[in-house]
C-alpha atoms as a printed R data frame, in Angstrom:
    type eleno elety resid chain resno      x      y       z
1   ATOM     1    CA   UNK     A     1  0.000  0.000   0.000
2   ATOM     2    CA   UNK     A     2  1.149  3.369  -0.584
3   ATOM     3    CA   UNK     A     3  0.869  5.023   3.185
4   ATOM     4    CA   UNK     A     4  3.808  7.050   4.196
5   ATOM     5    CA   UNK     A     5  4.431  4.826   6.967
6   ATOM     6    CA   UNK     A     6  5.354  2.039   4.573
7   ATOM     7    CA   UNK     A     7  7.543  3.642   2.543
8   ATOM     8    CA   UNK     A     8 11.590  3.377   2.348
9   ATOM     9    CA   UNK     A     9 12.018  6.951   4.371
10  ATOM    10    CA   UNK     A    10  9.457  5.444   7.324
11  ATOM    11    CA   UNK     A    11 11.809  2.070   7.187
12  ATOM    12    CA   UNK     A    12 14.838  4.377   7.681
13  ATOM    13    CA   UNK     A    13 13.421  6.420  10.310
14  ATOM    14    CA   UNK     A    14 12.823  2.907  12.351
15  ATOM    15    CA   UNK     A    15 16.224  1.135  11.505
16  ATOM    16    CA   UNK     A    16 17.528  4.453  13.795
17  ATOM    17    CA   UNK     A    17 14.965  3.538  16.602
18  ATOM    18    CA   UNK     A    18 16.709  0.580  16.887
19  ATOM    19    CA   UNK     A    19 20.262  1.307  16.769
20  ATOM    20    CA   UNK     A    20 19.399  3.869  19.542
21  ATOM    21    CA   UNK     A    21 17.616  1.231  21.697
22  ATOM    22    CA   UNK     A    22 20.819 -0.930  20.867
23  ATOM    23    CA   UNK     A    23 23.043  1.476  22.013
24  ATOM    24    CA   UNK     A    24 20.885  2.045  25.384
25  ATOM    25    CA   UNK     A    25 21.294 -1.603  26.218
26  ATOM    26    CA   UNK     A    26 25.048 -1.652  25.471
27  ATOM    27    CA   UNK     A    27 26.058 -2.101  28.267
28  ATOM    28    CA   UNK     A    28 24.472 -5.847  28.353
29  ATOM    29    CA   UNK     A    29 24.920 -6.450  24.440
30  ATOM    30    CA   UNK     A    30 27.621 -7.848  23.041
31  ATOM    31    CA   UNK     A    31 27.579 -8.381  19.366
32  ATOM    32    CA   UNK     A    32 24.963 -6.810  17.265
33  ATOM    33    CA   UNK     A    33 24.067 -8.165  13.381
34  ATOM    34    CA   UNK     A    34 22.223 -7.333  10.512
35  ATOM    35    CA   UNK     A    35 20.530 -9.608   7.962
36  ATOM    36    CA   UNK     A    36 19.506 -8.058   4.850
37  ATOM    37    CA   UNK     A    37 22.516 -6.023   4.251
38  ATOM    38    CA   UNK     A    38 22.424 -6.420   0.565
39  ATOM    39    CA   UNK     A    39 19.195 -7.917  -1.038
40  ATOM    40    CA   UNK     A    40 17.125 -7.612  -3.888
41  ATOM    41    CA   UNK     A    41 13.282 -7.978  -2.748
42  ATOM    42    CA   UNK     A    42 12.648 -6.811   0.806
43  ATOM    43    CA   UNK     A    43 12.294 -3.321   1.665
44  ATOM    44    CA   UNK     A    44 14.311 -3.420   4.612
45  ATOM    45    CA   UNK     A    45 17.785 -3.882   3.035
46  ATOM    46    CA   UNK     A    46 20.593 -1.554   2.679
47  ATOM    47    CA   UNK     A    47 21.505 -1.866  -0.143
48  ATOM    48    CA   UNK     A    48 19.067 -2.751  -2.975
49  ATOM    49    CA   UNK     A    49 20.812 -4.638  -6.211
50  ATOM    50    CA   UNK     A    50 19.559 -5.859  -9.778
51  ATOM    51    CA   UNK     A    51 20.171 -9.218  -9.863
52  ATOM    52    CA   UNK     A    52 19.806 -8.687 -14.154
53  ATOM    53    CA   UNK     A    53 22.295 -5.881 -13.507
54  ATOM    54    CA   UNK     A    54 20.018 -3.437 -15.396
55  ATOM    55    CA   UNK     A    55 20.941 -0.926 -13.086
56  ATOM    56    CA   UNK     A    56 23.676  0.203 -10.270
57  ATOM    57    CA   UNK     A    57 22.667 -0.931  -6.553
58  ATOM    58    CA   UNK     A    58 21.428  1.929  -4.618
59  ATOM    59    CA   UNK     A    59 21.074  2.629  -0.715
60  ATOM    60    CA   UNK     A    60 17.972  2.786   0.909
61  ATOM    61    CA   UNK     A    61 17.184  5.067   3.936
62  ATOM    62    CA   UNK     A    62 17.888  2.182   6.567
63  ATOM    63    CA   UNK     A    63 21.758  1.265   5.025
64  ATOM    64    CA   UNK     A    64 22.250  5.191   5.030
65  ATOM    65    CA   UNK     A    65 21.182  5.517   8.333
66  ATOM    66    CA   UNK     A    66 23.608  2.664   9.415
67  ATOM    67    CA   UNK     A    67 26.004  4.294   7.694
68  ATOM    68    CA   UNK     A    68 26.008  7.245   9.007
69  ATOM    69    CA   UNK     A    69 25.697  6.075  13.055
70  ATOM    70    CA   UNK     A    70 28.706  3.870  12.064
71  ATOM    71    CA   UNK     A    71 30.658  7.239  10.893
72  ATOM    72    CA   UNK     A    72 29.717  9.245  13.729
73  ATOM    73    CA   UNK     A    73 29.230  7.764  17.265
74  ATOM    74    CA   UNK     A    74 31.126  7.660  20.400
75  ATOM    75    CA   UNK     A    75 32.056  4.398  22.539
76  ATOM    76    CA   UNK     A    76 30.991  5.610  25.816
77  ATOM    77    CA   UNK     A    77 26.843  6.437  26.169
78  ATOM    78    CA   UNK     A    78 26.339  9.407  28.151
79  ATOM    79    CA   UNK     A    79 22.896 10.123  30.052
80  ATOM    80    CA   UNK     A    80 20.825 12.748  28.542
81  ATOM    81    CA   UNK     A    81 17.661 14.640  30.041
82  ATOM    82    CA   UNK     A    82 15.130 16.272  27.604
83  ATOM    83    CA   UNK     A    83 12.229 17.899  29.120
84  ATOM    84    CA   UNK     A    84  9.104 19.187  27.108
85  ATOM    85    CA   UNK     A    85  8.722 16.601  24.715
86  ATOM    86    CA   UNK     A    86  6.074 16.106  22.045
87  ATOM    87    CA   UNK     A    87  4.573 12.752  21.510
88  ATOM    88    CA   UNK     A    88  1.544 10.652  19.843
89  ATOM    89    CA   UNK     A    89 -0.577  7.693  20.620
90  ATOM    90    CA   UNK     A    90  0.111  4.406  19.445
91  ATOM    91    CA   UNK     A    91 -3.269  2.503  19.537
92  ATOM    92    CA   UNK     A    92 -2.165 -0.398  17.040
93  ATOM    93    CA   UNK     A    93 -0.807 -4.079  18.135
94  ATOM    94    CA   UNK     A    94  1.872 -5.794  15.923
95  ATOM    95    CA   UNK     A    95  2.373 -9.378  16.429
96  ATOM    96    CA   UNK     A    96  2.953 -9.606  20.929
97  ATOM    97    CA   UNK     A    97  4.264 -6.064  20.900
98  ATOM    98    CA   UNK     A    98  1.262 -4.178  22.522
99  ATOM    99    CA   UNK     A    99 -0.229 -0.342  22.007
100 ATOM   100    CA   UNK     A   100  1.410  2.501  24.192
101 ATOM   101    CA   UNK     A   101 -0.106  5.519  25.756
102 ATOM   102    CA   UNK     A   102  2.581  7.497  24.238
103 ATOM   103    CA   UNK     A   103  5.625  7.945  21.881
104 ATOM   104    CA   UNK     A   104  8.167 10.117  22.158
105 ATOM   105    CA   UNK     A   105  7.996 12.303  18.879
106 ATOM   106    CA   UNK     A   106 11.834 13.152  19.114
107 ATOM   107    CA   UNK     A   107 14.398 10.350  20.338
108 ATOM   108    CA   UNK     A   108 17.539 11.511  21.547
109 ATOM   109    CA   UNK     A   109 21.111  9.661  22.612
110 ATOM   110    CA   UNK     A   110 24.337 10.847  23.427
111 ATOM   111    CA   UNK     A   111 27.739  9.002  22.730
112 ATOM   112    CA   UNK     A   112 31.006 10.135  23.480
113 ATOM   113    CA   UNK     A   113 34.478  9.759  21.665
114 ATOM   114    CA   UNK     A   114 37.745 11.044  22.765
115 ATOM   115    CA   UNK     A   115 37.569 13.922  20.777
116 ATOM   116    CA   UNK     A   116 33.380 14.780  19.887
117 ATOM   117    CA   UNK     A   117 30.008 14.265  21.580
118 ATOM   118    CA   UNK     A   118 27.691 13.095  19.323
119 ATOM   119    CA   UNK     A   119 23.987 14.068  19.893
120 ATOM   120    CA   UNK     A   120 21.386 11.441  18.212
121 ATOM   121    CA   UNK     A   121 18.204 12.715  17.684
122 ATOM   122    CA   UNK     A   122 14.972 10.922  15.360
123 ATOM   123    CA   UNK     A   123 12.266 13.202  14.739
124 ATOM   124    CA   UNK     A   124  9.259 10.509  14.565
125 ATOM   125    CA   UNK     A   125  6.633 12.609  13.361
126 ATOM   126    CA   UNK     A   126  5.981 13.121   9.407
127 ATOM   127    CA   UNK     A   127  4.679 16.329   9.650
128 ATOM   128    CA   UNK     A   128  6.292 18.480  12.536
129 ATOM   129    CA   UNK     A   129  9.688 20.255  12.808
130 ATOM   130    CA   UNK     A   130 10.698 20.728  16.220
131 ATOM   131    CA   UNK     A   131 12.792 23.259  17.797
132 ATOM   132    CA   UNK     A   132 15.731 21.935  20.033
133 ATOM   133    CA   UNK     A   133 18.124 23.454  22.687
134 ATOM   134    CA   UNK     A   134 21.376 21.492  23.063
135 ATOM   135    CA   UNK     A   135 22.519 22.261  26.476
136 ATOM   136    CA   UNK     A   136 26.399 21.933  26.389
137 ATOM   137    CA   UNK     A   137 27.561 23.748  29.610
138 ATOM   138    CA   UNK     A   138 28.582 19.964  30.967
139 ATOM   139    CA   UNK     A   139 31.515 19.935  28.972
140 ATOM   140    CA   UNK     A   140 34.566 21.999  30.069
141 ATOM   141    CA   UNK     A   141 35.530 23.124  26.605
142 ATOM   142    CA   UNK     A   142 34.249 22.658  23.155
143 ATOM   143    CA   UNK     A   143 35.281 23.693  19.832
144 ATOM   144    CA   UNK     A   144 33.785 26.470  17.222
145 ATOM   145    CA   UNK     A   145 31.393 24.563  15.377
146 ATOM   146    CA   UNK     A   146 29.581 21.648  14.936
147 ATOM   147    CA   UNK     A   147 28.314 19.565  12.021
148 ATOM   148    CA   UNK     A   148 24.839 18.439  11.735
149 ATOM   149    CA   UNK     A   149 24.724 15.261  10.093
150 ATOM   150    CA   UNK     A   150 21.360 15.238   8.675
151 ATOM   151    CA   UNK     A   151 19.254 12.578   6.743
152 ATOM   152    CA   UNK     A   152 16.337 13.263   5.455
153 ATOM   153    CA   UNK     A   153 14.127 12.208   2.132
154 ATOM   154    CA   UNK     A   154 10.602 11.689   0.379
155 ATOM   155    CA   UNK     A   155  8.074  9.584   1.226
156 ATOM   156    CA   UNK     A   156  7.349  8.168  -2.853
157 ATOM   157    CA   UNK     A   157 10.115  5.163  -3.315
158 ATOM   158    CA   UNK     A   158  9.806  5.797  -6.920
159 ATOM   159    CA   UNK     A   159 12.065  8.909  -8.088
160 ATOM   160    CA   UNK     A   160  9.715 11.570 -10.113
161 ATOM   161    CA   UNK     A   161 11.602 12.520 -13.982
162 ATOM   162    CA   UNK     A   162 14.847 14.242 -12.577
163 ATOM   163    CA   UNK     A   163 14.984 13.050  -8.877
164 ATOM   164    CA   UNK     A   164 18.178 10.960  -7.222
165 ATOM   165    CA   UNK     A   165 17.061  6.816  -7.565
166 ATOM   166    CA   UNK     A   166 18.440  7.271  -3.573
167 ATOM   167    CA   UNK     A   167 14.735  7.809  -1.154
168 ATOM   168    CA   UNK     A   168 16.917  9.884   1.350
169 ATOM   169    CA   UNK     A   169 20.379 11.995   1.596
170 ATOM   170    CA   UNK     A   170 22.446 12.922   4.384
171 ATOM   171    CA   UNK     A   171 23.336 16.750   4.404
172 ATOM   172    CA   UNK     A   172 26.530 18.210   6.467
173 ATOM   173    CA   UNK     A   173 25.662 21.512   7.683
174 ATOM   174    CA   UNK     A   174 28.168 23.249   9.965
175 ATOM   175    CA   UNK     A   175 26.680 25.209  12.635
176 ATOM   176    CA   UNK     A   176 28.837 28.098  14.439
177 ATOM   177    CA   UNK     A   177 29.585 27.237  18.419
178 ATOM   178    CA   UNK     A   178 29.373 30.805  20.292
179 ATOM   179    CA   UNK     A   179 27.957 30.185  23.823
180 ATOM   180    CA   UNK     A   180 26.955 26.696  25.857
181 ATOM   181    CA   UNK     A   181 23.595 26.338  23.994
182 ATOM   182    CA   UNK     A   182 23.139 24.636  20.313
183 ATOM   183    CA   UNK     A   183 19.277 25.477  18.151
184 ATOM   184    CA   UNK     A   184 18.400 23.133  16.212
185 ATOM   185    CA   UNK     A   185 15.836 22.728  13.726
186 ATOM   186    CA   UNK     A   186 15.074 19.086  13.266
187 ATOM   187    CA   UNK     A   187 12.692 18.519  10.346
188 ATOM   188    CA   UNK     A   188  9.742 16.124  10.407
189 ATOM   189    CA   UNK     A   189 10.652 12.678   9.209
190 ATOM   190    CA   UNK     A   190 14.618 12.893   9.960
191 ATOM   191    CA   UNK     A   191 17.569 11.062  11.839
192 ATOM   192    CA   UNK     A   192 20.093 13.729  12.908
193 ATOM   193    CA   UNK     A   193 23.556 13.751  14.189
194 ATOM   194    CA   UNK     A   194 24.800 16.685  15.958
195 ATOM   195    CA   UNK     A   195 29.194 16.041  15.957
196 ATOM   196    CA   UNK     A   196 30.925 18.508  18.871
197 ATOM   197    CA   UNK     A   197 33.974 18.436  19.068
198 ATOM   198    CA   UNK     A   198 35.158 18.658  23.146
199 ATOM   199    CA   UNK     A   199 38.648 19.044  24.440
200 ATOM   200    CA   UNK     A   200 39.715 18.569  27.828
């Protein structure tokens, strides 16, 4: 069916709803693995081929999205508080996994590497763009700027005349570091990466 919530964008915005609660429970995980790294049929891959070879392979939202959390993460989790957050009902019961009360619109984790913080945030909801404060005044001392590593896409799998064959890109935009607080716009539909770089 043609929802939005089936398309290759929605799949992409889920595979990083995992790899955050993966990276919650590291702590007790050991080895994490992923089927469907390169297929042909299922939606779910990363990276879609032709088996007749009429056309390159291509990445879909959910290899770009491992992609880019296995660029940019850190290999110690830090705790993270958010206050004020939006969220929806679930009402709908897949399989034994039951309806919730509510969802958390935006997700957010926070890994740390010797040299950057890296700020995870999903925005869940296909039609919102949220404002967010990143509060950095925990760290002693942090560089000049930051890159937002941003994915973000269309909902039609099928390219229109002109458009990428890629659903979703990932934008770098560098954002100036003048005081302890980061805005941030994070669009509807999007899996974000905030990189800042820290010195001790």
């Amino acid at each position: 069916n043609n929802s939005p919530f089936n398309s290759l964008l929605a799949k992409g915005v889920a595979a990083a709803g995992y790899l955050h609660a993966l990276m919650r429970s590291g702590d007790i995980i050991k080895i994490g693995c992923q089927s469907m790294t390169i297929g042909r049929m299922w939606d779910l891959t990363c990276i879609h081929v032709d088996e007749q070879y009429r056309v390159p392979a291509v990445f879909y939202p959910s290899g770009q999205v491992m992609m880019m959390y296995a660029k940019y993460h850190g290999n110690s989790f830090l705790p993270v508080v958010c206050d004020n957050l939006p969220g929806y009902n679930q009402p709908y019961k897949m399989g034994c996994i039951n309806p919730i009360e509510k969802v958390a619109c935006l997700d957010a984790v926070v890994t740390a590497a010797e040299k950057q913080i890296y700020f995870h945030i999903i925005n869940r909801s296909f039609t919102e763009t949220y404002p967010v404060v990143v509060d950095l005044t925990a760290f002693n001392k942090i560089g000049t700027k930051a890159i937002h590593h941003l994915l973000t896409g269309r909902l039609e799998n099928r390219p229109k005349f002109g458009e990428a064959r890629e659903v979703a890109k990932i934008n770098d935009i560098e954002i100036p570091l003048t005081g302890t607080t980061v805005n941030l716009e994070i669009p509807a539909r999007s899996v974000s990466c905030i990189e800042v770089p820290v010195f001790n």
